[in-house]
N, C-alpha and C positions, 0 to 999 in steps of 0.2 A: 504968349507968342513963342514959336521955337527960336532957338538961337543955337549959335554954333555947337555951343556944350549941353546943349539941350540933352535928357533922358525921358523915354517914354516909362515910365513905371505901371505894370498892370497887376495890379494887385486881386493874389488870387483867393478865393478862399479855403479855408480848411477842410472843406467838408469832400466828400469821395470824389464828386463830380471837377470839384478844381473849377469853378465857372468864374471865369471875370467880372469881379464887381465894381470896378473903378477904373480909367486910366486916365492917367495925369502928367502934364509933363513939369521936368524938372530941372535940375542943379546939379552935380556931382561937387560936393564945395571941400571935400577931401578924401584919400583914398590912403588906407593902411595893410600894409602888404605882410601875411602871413607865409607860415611855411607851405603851407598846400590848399592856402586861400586868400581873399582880398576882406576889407569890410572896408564897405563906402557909407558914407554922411551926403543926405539928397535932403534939398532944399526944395519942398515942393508950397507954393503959394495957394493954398487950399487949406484953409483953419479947420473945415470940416471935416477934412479926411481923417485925424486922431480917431472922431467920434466913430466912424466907420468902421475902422480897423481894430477898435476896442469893443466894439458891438459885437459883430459878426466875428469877433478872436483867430482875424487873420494872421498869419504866418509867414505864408507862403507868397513870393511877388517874382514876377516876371520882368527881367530887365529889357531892355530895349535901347541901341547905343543911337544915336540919330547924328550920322555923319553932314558937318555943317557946310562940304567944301562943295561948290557946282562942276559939274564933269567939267572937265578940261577941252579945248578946241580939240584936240589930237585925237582924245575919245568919242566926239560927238563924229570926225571925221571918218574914226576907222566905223563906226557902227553905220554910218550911212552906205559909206562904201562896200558894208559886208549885206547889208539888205539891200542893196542894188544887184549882188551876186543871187542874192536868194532868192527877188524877182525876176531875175533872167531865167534862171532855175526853173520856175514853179508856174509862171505865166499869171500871176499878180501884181496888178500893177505896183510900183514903189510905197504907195501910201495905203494898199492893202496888205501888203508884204509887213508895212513896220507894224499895222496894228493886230496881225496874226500872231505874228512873232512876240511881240509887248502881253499877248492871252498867254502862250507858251511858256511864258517867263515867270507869270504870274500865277499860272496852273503847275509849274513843278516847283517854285521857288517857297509863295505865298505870301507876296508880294502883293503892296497895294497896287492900283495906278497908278501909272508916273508917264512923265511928259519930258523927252526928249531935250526940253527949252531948258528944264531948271533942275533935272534932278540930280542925287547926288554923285560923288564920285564915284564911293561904293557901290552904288547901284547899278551906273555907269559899266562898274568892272564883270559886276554879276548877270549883266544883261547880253556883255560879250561874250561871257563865258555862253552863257544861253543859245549864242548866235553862232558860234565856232565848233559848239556838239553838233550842232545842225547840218551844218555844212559835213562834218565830219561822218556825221552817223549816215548822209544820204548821199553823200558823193558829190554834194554843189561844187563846182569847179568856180575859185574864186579868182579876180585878177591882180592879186598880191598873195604871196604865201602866205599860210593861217598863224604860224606862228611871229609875223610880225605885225598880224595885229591884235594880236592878245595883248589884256592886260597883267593876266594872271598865269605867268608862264606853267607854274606846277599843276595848274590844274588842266591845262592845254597837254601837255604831258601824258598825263591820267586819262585825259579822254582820246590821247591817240593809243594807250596798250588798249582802253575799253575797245576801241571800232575797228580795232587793229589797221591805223593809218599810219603810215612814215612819217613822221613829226618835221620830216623837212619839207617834202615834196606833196604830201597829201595822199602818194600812189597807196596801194595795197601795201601792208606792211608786213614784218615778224617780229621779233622780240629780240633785243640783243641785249646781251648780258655786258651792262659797264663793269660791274668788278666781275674778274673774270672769276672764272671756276680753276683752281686750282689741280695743276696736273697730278694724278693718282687718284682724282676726286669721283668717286663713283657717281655719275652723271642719273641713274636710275634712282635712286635714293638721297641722292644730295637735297637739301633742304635752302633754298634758294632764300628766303622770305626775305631776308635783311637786307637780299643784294640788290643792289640799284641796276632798273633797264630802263631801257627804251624802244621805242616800235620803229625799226628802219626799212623802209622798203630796200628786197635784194643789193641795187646799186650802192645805197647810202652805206648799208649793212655791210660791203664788201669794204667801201671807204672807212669806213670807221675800223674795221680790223685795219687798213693798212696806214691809215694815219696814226691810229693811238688815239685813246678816249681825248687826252690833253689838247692835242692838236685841232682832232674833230670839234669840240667845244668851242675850239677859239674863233674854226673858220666859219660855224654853220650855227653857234651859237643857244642849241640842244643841248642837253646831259639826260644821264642817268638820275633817274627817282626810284625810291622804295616802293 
């Protein structure tokens, strides 16, 4: 049975194709941390599996981390609240809405099915993400701003330079450069990569010059990302 510290181990085989020959769940019963890797000791209650894995001269294994904690009330509340936005939207009803959205999640993620009642936190966080590109990428007009109900602010971030959305408001956005561009800095040829933005619609864009990144952060609770 799983348990909180559970590991899915799929063990792959050597051979070109990489086909999964076994999965098993397990133990992580200690963890030894390298310079530029880890090695774990898995406790899996399967005596057979040696013979498997010295047969067929596996190597190669697929980890799998299995988060043991159940979504939080706060998260079951913001995901409901954001698929009541997405059926107003769409003209599906609520309980067609979640089980569209739950295929979406499932078709870009690769994700089993999971059920709203029990699943994990992670899941929980990955499914909002799911629910907030959505809104984002098609305009749903939600009735709380999207970035308080993320879980995962950096990636809420991310998908407002992708849709080019204001991370505050939702409007139309553009790109604002948090560390600025230094004056003499040839703007045609500057090489930006490093520098952190974010997507502000006009208004916010205007505020954010006249506040200062410091101040905007603190009142609007946004920053710049890479």
């Amino acid at each position: 049975m799983r348990t909180q510290d559970n590991v899915l181990c799929a063990a792959q085989g050597a051979r070109a194709q990489k086909e999964v020959v076994n999965i098993e769940a397990g133990k992580i019963t200690a963890i030894r941390e390298n310079a530029d890797s880890i090695d774990l000791i898995i406790r899996v209650d399967n005596t057979s599996l040696a013979a498997v894995i010295m047969n067929k001269r596996i190597s190669d294994v697929a980890l799998g981390l299995v988060d043991g904690r159940i979504l939080s009330p706060d998260q079951r509340r913001k995901i409901y609240a954001t698929l009541r936005d997405i059926s107003g939207y769409t003209g599906y009803t609520p309980e067609e809405t979640k089980e569209v959205m739950k295929y979406i999640h499932i078709m870009t993620t690769g994700s089993d099915y999971f059920s709203l009642s029990d699943c994990s936190m992670s899941l929980a966080r990955a499914f909002l993400n799911t629910l907030t590109n959505f809104c984002l990428e098609y305009g749903v007009i939600t009735s709380d701003l999207l970035f308080a109900r993320t879980d995962d602010i950096d990636t809420y971030l991310h998908q407002c330079i992708k849709h080019k959305k204001c991370a505050v408001c939702g409007r139309h956005g553009e790109i604002h450069h948090w560390d600025a561009i230094g004056m003499g800095s040839n703007r045609k040829h500057y090489d930006d990569t490093a520098n952190r933005k974010i997507c502000l619609c006009r208004m916010h864009h205007t505020i954010a010059h006249q506040k200062g990144v410091e101040d905007f952060q603190r009142d609007y609770h946004v920053y710049g990302i890479v």
